[in-house]
N, C-alpha and C positions, 0 to 999 in steps of 0.2 A: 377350193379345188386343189390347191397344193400341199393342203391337208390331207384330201383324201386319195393324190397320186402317191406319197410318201407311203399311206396306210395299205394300199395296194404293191405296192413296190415291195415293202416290209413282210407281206403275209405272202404272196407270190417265189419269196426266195426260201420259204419257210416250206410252203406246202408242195413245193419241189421235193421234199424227203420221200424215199419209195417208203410206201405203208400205210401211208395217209388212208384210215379210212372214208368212202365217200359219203359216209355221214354228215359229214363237215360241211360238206357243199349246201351253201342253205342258202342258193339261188333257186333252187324247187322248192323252200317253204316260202321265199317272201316277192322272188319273182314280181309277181304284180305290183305290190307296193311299190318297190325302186324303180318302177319303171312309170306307176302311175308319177309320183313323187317326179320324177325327174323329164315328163313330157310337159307337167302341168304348172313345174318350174317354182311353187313358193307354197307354205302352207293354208297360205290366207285362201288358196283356190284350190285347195285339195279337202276334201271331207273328212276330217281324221278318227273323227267319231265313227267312223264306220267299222274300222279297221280297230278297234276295240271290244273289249266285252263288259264297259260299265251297262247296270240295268239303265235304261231311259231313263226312269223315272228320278235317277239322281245327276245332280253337276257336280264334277267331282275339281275340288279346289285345296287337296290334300297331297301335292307329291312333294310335300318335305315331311309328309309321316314314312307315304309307304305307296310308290307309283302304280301304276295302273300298267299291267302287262299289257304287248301289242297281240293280238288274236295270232298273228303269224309268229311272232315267238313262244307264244303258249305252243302252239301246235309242234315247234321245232321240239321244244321240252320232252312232250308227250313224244312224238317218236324215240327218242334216245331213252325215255325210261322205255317203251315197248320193246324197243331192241335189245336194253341191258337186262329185262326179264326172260328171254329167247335162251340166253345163259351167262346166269350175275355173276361166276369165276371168270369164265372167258372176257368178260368188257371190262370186270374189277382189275382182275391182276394179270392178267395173260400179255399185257403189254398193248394187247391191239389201239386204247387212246390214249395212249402217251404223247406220240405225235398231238394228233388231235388238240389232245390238251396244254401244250405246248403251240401249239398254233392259237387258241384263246389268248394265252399270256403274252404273243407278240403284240394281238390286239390290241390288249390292255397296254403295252409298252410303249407304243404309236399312240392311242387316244393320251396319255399320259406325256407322249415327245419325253422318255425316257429309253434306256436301256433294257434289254429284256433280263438282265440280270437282276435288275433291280425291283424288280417286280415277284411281289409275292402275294397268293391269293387266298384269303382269310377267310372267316365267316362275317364279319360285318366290319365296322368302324371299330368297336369301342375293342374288339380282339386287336387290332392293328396297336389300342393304346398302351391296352396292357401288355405285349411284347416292349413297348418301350420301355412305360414304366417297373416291369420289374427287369429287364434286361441288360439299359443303360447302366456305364458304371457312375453311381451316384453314390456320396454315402455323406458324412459328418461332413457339414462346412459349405455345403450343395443347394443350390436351392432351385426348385421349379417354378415357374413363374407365368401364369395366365390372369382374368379377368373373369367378374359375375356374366358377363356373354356367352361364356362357354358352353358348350351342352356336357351334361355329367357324364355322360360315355368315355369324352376327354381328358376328364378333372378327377374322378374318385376314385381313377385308378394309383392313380399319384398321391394322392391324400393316403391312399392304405400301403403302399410300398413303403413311403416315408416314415412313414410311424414302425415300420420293424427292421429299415437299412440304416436311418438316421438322417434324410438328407430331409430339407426340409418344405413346406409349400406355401408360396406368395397367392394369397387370391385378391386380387383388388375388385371394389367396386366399381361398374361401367356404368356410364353418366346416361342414362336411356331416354332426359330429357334433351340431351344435345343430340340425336342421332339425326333429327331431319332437317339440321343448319352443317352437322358434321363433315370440316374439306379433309382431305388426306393429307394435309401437314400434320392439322389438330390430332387424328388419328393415330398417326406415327407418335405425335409426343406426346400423346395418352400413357405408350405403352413405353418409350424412353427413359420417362420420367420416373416408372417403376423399377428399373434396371437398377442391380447393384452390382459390387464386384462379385457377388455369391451366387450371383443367377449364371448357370450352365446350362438351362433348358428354358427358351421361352413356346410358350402353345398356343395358339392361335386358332380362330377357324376360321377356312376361306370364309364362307358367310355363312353368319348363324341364324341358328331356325329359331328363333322370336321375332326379330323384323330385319333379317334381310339385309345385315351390312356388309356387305365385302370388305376384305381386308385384302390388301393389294400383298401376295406375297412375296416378291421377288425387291421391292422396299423396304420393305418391315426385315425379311431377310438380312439385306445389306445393313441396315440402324443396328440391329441386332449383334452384328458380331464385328459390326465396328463398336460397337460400347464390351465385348469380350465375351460374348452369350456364344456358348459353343454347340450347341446344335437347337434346332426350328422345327418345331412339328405343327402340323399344320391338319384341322378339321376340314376335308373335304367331303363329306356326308352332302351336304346339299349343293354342293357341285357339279361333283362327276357326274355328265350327262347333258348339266345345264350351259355351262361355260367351256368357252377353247383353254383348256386346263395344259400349260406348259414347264414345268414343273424342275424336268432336267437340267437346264440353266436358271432356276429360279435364286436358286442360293440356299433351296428351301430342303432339310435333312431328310424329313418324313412329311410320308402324306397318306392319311388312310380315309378310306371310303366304303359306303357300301353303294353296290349298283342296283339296290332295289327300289330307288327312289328314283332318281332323273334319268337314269339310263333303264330303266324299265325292264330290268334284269327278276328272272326269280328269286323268291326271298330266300335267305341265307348262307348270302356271298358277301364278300368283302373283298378288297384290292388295299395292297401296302404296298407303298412306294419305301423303296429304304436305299440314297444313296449310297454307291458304291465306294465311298469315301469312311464312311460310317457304319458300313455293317463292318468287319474290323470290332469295334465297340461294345456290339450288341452282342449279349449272352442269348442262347432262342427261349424261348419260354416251353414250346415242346423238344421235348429229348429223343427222338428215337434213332430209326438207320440211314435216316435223309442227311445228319450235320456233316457225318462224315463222307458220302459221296455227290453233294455236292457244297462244297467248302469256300469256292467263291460266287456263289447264287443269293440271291434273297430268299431260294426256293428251301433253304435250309430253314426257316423263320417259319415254317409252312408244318401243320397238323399231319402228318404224315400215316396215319389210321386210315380205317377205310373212309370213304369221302364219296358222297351225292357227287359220282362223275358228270351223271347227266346234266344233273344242274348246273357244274359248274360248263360244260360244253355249251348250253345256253347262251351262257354270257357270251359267248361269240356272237349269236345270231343278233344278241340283242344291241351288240357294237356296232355290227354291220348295217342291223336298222337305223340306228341314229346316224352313221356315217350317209349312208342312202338319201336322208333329208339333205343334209349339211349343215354346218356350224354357222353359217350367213342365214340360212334361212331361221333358223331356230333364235337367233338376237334377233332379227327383226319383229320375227312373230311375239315372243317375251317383250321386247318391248314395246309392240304396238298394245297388247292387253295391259303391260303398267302405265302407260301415258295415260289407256284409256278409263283407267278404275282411277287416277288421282285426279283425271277432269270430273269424275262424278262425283268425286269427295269432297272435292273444293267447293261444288254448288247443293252439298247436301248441309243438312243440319242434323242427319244422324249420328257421319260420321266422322273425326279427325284425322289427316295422316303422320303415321308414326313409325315411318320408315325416313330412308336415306332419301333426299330429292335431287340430289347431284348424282347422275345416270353412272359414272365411274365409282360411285361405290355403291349400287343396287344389283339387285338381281332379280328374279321372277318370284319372289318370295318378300313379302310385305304383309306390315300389320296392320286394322285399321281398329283406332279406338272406336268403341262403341259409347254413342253419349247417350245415359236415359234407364241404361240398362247392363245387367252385369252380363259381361262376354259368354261364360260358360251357360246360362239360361236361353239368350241370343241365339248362341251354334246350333244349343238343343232343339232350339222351337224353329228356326230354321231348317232344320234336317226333319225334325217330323212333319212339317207342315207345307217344303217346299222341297225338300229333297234335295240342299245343299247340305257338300261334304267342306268341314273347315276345321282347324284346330284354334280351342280358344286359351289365351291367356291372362287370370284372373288372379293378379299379385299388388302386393304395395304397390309397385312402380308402374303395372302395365294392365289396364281391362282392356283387351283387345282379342280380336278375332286375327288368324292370320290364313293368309290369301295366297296358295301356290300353286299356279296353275299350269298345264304345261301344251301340248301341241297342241291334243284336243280339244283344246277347251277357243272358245271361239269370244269376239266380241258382244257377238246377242247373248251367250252366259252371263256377261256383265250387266248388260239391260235387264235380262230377266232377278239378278239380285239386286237389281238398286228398286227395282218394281215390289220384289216379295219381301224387302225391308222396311220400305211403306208401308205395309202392311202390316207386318208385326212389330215395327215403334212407332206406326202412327196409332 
């Protein structure tokens, strides 16, 4: 609740500016929802599948690909393109969502418990990286410094900057058999122990999409630049949306995201956090007439061409949705369906678990080895024959299915795939 008087409090002094189109008011798209949501008090008693538009016939256990819009924010979408078609110069450039869009970015700033300055809105994560990597000043003597956890969104952008600046990249191997005895000391001195005097950039992901480890940032932060590590960028892709993401006091430089996944935003957004300590640092990666009028914004770091307004107006509504649940309810829902998939694992013989089992470093996102049978065959014959959505991982290190499920997704989805697994490995 003090989350979301803050986030009210913050969007309230904002949308105080005369010009506010009432576009923006997207209490007439989602109305019912926030009000079903908050008579009925928790999601375990609210039907959430309703208020979707997956086909029946699928369970969808994929929001660390790619979330599942809410029916009320698709529809908010669809109005703002109807309206920007009405006339695409007057809502492009005429000024009239500037506001507007600037009301979004408060959102973003709030759900983030950052600055609105520090907030800039990209097209996905891996855009967020590469502003980094080719913008930071790195060069001869430099060195970047992550783990095989990463997702490459993160990583190859820094592998190709280095090879034409000069600085250079640390990739170590992550121990994949340690992760489900893994405490957050161990954790920490995984990534210590690769620190040299050369490392100026260590990268991180909140928690990464193979199984699901959170990395605690605001620790890892502090380790980090007490051993000399001068700026923290941090993978939040499977985050933001899912976790109370606090980031402004974390210690943590950068933080990029895209909100098409747990925040159930339309594809082709992104959100970068860039403290205001460190833009200073950062060259923009686009050039045009945004650096120089606004020169202490993150808003400078931003593709300043024409731009899916509508889309990105969206992302409001879809803030406002997950605000509407709450950040209590959604941990207990997340964790009521991970307690309840690692009690059927434990008494299965299909499956292993191959996630974190200490609840401070998990998240709604876990792998489960498949014993018997290769992952990627599994996913497949699962999805045609039951109509489960999963992404599978099928490496030296890992045959595993990974499991991320989010509001809608219920307890009896869990029943019904421990049932239709029985069936295609027994």
């Amino acid at each position: 609740m003090n989350h979301r008087r803050a986030f009210l409090k913050q969007i309230s002094a904002i949308a105080g500016m005369a010009g506010v189109s009432s576009i923006v008011d997207t209490d007439r798209t989602f109305a019912a929802d926030v009000d079903l949501i908050e008579r009925r008090g928790s999601v375990r008693n609210f039907r959430y599948k309703d208020r979707y538009m997956v086909d029946p016939a699928v369970t969808y256990f994929n929001h660390g690909s790619i979330g599942t819009v809410p029916r009320t924010v698709h529809e908010a979408h669809i109005a703002y393109l109807r309206l920007m078609e009405t006339n695409p110069w007057f809502y492009m450039w005429s000024g009239e969502w500037d506001e507007p869009r600037e009301i979004v970015r408060a959102k973003v700033a709030t759900l983030l418990s950052c600055q609105i300055s520090e907030v800039a809105i990209t097209h996905n994560t891996t855009e967020g990286f590469n502003v980094l990597a080719a913008g930071l000043p790195l060069g001869v003597g430099d060195e970047v410094l992550f783990s095989s956890i990463n997702h490459p969104g993160a990583s190859v952008c820094w592998e190709h900057h280095g090879a034409t600046r000069g600085y250079s990249v640390k990739r170590f191997d992550f121990p994949w058999d340690r992760v489900m005895e893994m405490t957050t000391d161990e954790l920490l001195g995984r990534y210590e122990e690769q620190i040299t005097p050369r490392t100026r950039v260590l990268v991180v992901p909140h928690v990464d999409n193979t199984v699901g480890l959170r990395h605690p940032m605001s620790e890892l932060a502090r380790m980090a630049k007490s051993n000399g590590v001068e700026f923290v960028a941090v993978d939040g892709a499977q985050t933001l949306g899912m976790l109370d993401i606090e980031v402004g006091d974390s210690g943590v430089d950068f933080f990029s995201a895209s909100p098409h996944k747990w925040l159930q935003a339309p594809k082709g957004l992104g959100v970068l956090y860039l403290s205001n300590d460190v833009q200073q640092h950062l060259s923009p990666m686009w050039v045009t007439w945004g650096q120089a009028r606004w020169p202490d914004s993150a808003r400078r770091f931003e593709d300043y061409g024409t731009r899916n307004l509508a889309e990105l107006l969206t992302l409001g509504n879809a803030i406002d949705f997950q605000v509407a649940i709450g950040q209590e309810t959604k941990d207990a829902h997340y964790a009521s369906l991970r307690n309840r998939f690692m009690q059927e694992v434990a008494g299965s013989n299909e499956f292993t678990w191959r996630s974190p089992t200490d609840s401070g470093l998990s998240a709604s996102l876990y792998a489960l080895e498949v014993n018997g049978m290769r992952a990627n065959a599994f996913a497949t014959q699962m999805f045609r024959e039951h109509g489960f959505v999963m992404r599978a991982f099928a490496t030296d290190q890992l045959n595993t299915v990974r499991i991320s499920p989010n509001v809608a997704n219920t307890e009896e989805d869990i029943a019904r795939f421990m049932g239709a697994t029985a069936q295609v490995l027994g």
